[in-house]
C-alpha positions in Angstrom: 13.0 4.3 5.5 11.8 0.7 5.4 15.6 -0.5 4.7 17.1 1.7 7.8 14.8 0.0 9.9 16.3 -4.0 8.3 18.3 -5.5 10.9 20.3 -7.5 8.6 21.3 -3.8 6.7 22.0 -2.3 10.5 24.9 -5.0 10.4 25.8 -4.2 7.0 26.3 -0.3 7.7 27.6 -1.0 11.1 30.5 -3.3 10.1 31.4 -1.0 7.0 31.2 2.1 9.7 33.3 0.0 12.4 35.7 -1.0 9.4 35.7 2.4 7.7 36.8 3.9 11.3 39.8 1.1 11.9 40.9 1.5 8.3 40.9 5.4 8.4 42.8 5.1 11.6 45.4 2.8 10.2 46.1 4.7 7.7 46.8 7.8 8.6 48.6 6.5 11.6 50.8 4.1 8.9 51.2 7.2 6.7 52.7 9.4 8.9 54.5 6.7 10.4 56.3 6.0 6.7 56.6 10.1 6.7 58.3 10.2 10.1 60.8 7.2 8.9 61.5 9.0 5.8 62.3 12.4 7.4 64.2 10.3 9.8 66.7 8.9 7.3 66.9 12.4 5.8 67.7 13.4 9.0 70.5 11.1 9.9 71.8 11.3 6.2 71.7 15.6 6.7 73.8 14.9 10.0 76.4 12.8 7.8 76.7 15.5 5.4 76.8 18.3 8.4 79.4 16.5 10.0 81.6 15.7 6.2 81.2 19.9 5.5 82.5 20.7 8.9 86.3 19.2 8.7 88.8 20.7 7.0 89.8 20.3 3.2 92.9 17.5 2.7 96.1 19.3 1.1 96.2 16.2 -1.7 92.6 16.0 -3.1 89.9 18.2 -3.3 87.1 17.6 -0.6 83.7 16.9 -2.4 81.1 18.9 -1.1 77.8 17.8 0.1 75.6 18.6 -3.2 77.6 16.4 -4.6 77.1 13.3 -2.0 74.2 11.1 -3.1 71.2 11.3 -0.3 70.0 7.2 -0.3 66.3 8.1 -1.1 64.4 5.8 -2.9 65.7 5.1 -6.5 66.8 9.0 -6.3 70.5 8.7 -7.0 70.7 12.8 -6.1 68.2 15.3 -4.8 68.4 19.3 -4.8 70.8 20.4 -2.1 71.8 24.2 -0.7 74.7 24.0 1.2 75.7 27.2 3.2 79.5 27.3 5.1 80.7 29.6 7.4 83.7 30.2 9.2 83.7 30.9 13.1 83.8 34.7 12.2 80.5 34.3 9.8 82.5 34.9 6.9 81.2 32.8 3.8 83.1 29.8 3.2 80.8 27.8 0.4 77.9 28.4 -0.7 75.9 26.5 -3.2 74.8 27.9 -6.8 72.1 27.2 -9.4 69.3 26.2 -7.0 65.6 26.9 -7.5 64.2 30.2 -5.4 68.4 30.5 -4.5 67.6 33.2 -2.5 64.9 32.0 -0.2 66.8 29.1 0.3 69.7 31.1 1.3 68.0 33.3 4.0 66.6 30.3 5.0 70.2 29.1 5.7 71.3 32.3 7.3 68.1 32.2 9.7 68.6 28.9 10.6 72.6 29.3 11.4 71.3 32.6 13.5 69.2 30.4 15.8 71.4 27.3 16.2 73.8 27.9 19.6 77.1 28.2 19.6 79.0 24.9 20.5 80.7 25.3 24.1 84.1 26.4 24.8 87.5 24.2 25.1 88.3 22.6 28.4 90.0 24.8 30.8 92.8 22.8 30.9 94.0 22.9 27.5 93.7 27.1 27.4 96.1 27.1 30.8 98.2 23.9 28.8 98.5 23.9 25.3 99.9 20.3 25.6 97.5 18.8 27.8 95.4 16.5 24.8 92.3 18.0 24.3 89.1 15.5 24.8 87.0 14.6 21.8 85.0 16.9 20.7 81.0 16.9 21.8 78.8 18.4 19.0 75.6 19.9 20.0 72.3 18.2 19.0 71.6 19.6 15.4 68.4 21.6 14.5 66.2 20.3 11.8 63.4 21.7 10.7 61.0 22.2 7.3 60.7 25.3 5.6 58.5 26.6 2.9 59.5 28.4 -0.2 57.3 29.2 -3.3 58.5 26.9 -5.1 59.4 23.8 -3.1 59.4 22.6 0.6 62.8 22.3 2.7 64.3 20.1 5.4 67.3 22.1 7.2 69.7 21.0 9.2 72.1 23.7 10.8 75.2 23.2 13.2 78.0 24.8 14.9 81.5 23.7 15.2 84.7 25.3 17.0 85.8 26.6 13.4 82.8 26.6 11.0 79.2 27.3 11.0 77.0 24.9 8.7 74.0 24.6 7.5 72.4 22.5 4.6 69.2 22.3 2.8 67.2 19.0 1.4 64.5 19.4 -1.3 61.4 17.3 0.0 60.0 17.0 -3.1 60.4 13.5 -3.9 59.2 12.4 -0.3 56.4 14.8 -0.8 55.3 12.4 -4.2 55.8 9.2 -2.3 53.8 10.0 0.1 51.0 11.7 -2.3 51.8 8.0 -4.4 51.0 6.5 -0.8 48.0 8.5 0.0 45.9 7.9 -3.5 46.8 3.8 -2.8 45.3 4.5 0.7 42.4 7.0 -1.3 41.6 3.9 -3.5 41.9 0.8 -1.2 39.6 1.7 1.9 36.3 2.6 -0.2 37.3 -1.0 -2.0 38.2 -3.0 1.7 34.9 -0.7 2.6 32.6 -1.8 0.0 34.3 -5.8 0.2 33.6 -5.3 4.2 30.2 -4.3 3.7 29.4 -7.2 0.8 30.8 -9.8 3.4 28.6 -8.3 6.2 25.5 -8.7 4.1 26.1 -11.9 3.0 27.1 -13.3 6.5 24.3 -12.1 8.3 21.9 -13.0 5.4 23.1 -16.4 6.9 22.9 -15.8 10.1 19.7 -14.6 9.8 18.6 -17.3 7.8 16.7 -19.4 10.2 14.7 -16.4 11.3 13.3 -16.3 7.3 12.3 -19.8 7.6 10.8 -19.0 10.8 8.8 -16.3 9.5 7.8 -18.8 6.0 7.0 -21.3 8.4 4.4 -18.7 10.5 3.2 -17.1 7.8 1.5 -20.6 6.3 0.0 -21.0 9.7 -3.6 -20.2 9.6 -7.1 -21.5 11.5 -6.3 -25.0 9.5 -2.7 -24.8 10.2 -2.2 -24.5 13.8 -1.7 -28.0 14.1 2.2 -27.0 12.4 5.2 -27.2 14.2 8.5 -25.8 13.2 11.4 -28.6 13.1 14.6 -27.7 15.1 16.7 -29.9 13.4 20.3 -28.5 12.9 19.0 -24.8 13.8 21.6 -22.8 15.5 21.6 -23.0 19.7 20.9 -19.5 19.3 17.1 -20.1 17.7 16.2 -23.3 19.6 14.8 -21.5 22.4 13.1 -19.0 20.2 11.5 -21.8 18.1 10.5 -23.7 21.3 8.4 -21.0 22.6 6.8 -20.5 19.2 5.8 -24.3 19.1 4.3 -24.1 23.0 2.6 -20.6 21.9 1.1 -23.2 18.4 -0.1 -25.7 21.1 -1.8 -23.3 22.9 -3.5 -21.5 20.7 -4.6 -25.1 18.8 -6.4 -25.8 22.3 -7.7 -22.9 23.2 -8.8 -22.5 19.2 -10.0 -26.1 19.4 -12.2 -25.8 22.6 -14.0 -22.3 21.5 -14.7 -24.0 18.1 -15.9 -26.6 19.7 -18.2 -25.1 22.1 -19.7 -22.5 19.3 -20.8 -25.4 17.5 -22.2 -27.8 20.5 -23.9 -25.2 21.5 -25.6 -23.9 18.1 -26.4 -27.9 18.0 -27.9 -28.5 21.4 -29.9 -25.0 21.0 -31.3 -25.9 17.5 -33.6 -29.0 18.6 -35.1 -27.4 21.5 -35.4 -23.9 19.3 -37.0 -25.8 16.5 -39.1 -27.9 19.1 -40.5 -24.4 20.8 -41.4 -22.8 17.5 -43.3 -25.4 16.5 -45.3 -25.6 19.4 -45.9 -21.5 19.1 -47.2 -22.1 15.5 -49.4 -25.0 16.4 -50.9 -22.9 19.3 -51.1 -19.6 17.4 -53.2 -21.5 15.4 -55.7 -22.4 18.1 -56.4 -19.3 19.6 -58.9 -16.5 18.8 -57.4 -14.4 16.2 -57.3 -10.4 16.9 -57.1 -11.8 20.8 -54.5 -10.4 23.3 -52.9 -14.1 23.4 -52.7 -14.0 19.5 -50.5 -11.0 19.7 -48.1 -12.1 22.3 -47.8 -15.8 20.4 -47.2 -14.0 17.2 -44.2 -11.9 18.9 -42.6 -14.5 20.9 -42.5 -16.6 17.6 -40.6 -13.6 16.0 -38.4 -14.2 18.8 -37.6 -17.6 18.3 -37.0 -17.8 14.9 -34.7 -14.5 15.6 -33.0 -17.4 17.9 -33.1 -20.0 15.2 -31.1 -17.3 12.8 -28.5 -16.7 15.3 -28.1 -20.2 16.0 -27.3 -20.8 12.3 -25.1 -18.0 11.9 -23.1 -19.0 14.7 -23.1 -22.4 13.4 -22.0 -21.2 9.8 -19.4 -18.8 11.9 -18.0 -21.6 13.9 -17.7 -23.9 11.0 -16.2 -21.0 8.9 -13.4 -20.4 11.9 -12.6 -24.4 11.8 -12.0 -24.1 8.2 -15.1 -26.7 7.3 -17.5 -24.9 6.0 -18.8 -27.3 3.5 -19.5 -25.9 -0.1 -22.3 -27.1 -2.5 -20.6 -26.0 -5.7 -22.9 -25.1 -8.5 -22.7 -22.7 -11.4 -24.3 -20.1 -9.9 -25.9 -17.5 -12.7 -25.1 -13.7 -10.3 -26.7 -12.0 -12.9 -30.2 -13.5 -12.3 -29.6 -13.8 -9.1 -29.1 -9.8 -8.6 -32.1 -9.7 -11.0 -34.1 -11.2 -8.4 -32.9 -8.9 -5.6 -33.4 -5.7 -8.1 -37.2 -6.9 -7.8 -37.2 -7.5 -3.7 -36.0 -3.8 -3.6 -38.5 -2.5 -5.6 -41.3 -4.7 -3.1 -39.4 -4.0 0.1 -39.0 -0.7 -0.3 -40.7 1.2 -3.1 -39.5 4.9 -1.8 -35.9 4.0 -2.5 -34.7 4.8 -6.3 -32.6 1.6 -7.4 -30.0 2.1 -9.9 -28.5 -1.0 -11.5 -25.9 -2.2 -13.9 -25.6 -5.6 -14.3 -24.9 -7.5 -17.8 -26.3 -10.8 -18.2 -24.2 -14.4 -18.0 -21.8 -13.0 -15.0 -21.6 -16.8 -13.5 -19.5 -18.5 -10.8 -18.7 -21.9 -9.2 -20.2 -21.7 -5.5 -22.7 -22.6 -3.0 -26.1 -21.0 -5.0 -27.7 -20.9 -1.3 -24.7 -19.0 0.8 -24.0 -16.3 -2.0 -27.9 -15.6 -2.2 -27.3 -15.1 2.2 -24.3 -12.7 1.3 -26.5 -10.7 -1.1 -29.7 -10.8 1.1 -27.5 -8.8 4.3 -25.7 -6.2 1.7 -28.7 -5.7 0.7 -30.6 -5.6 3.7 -28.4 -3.4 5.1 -28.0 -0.9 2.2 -32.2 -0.7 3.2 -32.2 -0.5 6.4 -29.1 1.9 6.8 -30.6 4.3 3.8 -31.7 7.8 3.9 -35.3 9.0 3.8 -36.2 8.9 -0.3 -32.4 7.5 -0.8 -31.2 5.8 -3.6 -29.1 2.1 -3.7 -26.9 1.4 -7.0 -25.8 -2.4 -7.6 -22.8 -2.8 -10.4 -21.2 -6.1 -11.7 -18.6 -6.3 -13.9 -16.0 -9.0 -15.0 -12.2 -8.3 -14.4 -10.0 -11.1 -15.9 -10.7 -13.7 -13.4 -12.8 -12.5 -10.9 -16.3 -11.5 -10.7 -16.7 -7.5 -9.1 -20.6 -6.8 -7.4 -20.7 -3.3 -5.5 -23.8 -2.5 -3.3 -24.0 1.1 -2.8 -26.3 3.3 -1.1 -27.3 6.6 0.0 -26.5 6.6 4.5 -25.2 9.1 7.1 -21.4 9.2 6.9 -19.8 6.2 8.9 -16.9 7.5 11.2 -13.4 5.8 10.5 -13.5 4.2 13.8 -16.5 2.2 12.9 -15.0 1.6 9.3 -12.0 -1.0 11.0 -14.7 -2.9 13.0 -17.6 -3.3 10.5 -16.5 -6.9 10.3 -15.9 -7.7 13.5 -18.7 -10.2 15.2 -21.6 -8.5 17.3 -20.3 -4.7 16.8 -23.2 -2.4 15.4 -21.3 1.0 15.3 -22.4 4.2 16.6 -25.9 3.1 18.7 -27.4 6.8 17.9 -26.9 5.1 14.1 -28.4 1.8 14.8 -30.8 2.4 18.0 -33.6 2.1 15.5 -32.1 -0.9 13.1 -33.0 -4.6 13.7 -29.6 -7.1 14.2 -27.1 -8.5 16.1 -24.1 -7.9 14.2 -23.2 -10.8 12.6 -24.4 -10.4 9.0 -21.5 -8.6 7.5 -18.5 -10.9 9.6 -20.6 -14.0 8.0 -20.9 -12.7 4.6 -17.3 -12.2 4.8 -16.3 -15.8 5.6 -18.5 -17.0 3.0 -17.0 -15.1 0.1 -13.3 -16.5 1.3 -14.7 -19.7 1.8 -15.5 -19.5 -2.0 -11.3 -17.9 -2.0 -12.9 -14.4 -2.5 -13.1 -11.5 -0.5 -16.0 -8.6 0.8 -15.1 -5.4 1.6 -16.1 -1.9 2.8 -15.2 0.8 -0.6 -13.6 4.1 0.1 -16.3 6.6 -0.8 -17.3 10.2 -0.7 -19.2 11.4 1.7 -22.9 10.4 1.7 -22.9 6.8 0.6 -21.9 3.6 1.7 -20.6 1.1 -0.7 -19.8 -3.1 -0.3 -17.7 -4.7 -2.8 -18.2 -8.7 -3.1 -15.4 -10.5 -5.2 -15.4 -13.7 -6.6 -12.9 -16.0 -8.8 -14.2 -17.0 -11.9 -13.6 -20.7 -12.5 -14.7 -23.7 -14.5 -15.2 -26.2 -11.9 -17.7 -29.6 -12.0 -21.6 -28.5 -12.5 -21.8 -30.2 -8.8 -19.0 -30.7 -6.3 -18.4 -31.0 -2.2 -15.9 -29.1 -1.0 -14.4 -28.5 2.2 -12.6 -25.3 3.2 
């Protein structure tokens, strides 16, 4: 289905289809063109013969008859003939002998002389004067027609004269194997013109299309660090300039309006931090002057849990911003997962001691990557496999080396998520079904920033097909020997 729906094979089927059609056409019209001439000439050479067998036989030498005249078919020097002569009273004058199916042939005669009209009578002036010259003699238009027998196929030709009726008979076979010779060279050319047609339709639209190929290379390498890419015109075809114009304008814009919201995430994470870190200091200082168990306590203590709620947005949307400009900067480490899940195994077991934890991890699973953002990554799949769990649930970590890349699943046990919440999971600031998460702490940012961490470290995170009755994340990372300690940019 995918190649009915290629343009460039469209063409390809197309031109063969338009070609198939005009070559079809022109050769059955240049068939029975070459049949038509060849019955033609049979025709004209049956009225020679019609008009020899009609006169008279000379006194001195014997009058050949017509089976014995050579028809000028081909490289035929004679063909089977039936010759039938009568005289004016229908009595037989000659008749031919030894032929195939003789006596089809011969009805065949007899019908044909039976149908063909009578010439028309002498002037009126010579039957009143013998002496007056008679004018020449007008024959009728002869009747030719093709007949069937078992054994072979017949063109006729009868005629009447004043004094003799005749009628002769041309086998057809050898114009019959021409034109089968003719037909399986037609049979054999068009699927070969067909196939060439189509081969040549391929390859010429594979160059007309060509440009639109490097088009598409060209927008496919474009990403967040790329829109700054223009496609060349150069010596594309007039036909694409315009198209690659509007693609280039599109690349500005986007590059601005990308620029200025990657710009203003960031300046504004920046100008909110100072004042954000400013206010929660002055809450700690002052929680720490009043009463404790007092009224004022209370409300210092929550709007401090506000604040540094703030202060983690602010750095998410920092991270986020950073991520989308493609410089998030990476403090590259080997980073020892094993321990590091280790560690989270115990949190689990602190955090929340109803849940059963179930975990398969080998020791020495190690990576190159920033030890502090892949601990963040772990920290919200795990937060969330708590906070999203069942009553007396369960949550299962597995790690496992595959070639070169490093696999860490974080199931758990959680209300079934509907597929429409599946495709946005990821997306910034979307929390799913609210009668899910009325009663679960966030924003929605923890799984879209875990995300762009693990491909800023050119892996990936994503949500596992399960069965019903679990949720299950799947972090990947490539397994490389990198520096103990490196800056990267990405």
């Amino acid at each position: 289905m995918k190649q009915l729906r290629s343009f460039r094979f469209r063409i390809a089927l197309l031109s063969a289809a338009l070609a198939g059609s005009t070559l079809v056409g022109f050769g059955a019209v240049s068939w029975f063109q070459i049949y038509s001439a060849k019955i033609s000439r049979l025709d004209a050479e049956l009225l020679n013969q019609l008009m020899r067998a009609s006169r008279p036989p000379e006194r001195d030498r014997l009058h050949p008859r017509p089976e014995l005249v050579p028809f000028g078919l081909g490289t035929h020097s004679t063909i089977p003939i039936a010759v039938l002569v009568l005289d004016s009273n229908g009595n037989t004058v000659y008749q031919s002998n030894a032929l195939p199916d003789d006596i089809e042939v011969k009805s065949l005669l007899v019908k044909r002389l039976q149908l063909t009209p009578l010439p028309p009578p002498p002037p009126r002036e010579r039957r009143l004067n013998p002496s007056v010259e008679p004018p020449p003699f007008r024959l009728l238009p002869p009747q030719f027609v093709t007949e069937n027998t078992a054994k072979a196929t017949w063109r006729i030709g009868a005629a009447k004269f004043p004094n003799s009726q005749v009628a002769i008979a041309v086998s057809l076979q050898s114009v019959n194997q021409e034109m089968a010779s003719i037909g399986n060279i037609f049979l054999v050319s068009i699927p070969i013109a067909l196939l060439l047609v189509a081969v040549g339709a391929w390859l010429i639209s594979g160059g007309a299309l060509r440009p639109i190929g490097q088009l598409t290379g060209v927008i496919q390498q474009v990403t967040v660090k790329g829109l700054d890419q223009r496609i060349p015109i150069g010596t594309t075809d007039v036909e694409f300039v315009e198209l690659i114009e509007v693609f280039n304008q599109m690349l500005s814009r986007l590059e601005r309006s990308f620029t200025q919201a990657s710009r203003f995430s960031a300046d504004a994470a920046h100008e909110l931090k100072t004042p954000l870190t400013i206010l929660q200091g002055e809450l700690e200082r002052t929680l720490q002057q009043v009463d404790p168990g007092s009224e004022v306590q209370q409300r210092l203590s929550n709007l401090l849990d506000e604040v540094r709620r703030l202060s983690g947005i602010m750095r998410k949307l920092l991270l986020l911003s950073l991520a989308d400009a493609g410089q998030m900067s990476l403090y590259l480490v080997a980073v020892d997962m094993s321990q590091l899940l280790m560690e989270m195994v115990e949190d689990i077991e602190l955090l929340a001691p109803h849940l059963s934890v179930k975990n398969h991890i080998p020791a020495g699973l190690k990576v190159q990557g920033d030890r502090d953002l892949l601990m963040q990554v772990l920290q919200n799949l795990l937060s969330n496999a708590i906070k999203y769990n069942l009553a007396n649930g369960w949550i299962e970590i597995q790690a496992q080396q595959r070639q070169n890349t490093l696999h860490i699943t974080i199931a758990n046990a959680s209300k079934d998520i509907p597929v429409s919440d599946r495709d946005r999971l990821f997306d910034r600031f979307y929390r799913g079904d609210p009668a899910r998460t009325r009663q679960v702490e966030g924003i929605g940012l923890g799984l879209s920033l875990a995300r762009e961490i693990a491909r800023a470290h050119r892996g990936e995170l994503t949500l596992n097909s399960t069965s019903d009755g679990q949720t299950a994340f799947t972090l990947i990372l490539p397994i490389t020997h990198a520096p103990e300690v490196t800056r990267s940019g990405h």
